[in-house]
Residue, then its C-alpha position, 0 to 999 in steps of 0.5 A: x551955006x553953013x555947012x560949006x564954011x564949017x567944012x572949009x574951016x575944018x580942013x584949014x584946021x587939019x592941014x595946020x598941023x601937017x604943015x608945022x610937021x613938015x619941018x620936022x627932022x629924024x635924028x642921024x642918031x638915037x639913043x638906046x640903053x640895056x639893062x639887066x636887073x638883078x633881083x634877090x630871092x624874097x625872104x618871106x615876111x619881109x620887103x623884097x631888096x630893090x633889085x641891083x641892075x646893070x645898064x648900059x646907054x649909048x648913042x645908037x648910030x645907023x648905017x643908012x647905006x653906008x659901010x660899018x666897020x672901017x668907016x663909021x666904026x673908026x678908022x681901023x688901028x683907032x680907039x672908037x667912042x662905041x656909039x654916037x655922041x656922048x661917051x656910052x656909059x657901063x653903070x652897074x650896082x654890082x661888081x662884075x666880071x667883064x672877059x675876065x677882068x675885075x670891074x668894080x661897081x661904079x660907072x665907066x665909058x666904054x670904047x673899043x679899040x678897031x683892028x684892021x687884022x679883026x682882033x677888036x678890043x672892048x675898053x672900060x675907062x673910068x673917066x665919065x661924061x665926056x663927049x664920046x670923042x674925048x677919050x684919055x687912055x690914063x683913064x682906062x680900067x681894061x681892054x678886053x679882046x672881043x670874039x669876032x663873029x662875021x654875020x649873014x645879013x647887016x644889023x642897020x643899027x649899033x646894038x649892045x645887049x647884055x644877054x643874060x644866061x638861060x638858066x637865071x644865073x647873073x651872068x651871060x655875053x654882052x653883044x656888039x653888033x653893027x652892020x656885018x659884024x658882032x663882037x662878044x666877050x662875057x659877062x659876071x656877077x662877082 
């Protein structure tokens, strides 16, 4: 008889805590950050300088089925937050090159700005913190034509990477990729 209410008291006990998960729920978003770390070569007999980094965080949106480019990524002929939910942040401690333009170092929201004719722009804006839908174009520091890429099978969630070289230089492309789409534009240490 012993056995029987300790193997019923034991399942009792391991149902409990499924139950209580049941009721939890997955985000329609997450969040996801990049970072490159930028590192200074070692001088010997002295502590190596903290590595400078460059990070990018957004909300990572998910296609779940639906279209991307059209729908969830804007409206075309719109300025869209890049990503979900608050404002996605470029932070970096170095000044960059980003498709040409001067970025100082510092921290920055990125948009990009749709095209129904496919000619998307990435905007750099110096106003900071904002729920992603709050964008003030006073603030912007550039708009950087993309480079358009159409791919062979759909990316189910919003990517921003920034890639670095292969040959160890700071540099590289930072990369959009959503759905059927990648957009790109390059990337620099000053």
């Amino acid at each position: 008889m012993r056995i029987r209410s300790s193997l019923a008291l034991a399942i009792v006990a391991s149902a409990a805590p499924a139950a209580a998960q049941t009721n939890l729920r997955a985000a329609p978003s997450t969040a996801a950050t990049v970072e490159v770390s930028l590192s200074t070569p070692r001088v010997e007999g002295q502590q190596p300088a903290p590595p400078k980094k460059i990070r990018i965080a957004y909300g990572q949106p998910h296609a779940r089925g639906r279209t991307v480019v059209g729908t969830l990524a804007a409206e075309m002929d719109t300025v869209w937050r890049l990503g979900a939910n608050t404002s996605t942040t470029l932070e970096t401690d170095v000044e960059l090159d980003v498709g040409g333009v001067a970025v100082p170092q510092g921290k920055y929201s990125l948009y990009a700005q749709t095209s129904s004719q496919g000619e998307w722009k990435l905007i750099i804006n110096k106003n900071t913190g904002q729920w992603g839908t709050e964008y003030d174009k006073v603030h912007d520091l550039a708009r950087i034509p993309l480079k358009s890429n159409t791919l062979h099978q759909p990316t189910e969630s919003l990517s921003i990477t920034l890639v670095p070289a292969g040959d160890g230089t700071p540099q590289g492309d930072l990369r959009i990729i959503w759905g059927t789409r990648e957009f790109t534009t390059t990337w620099a240490v000053k």
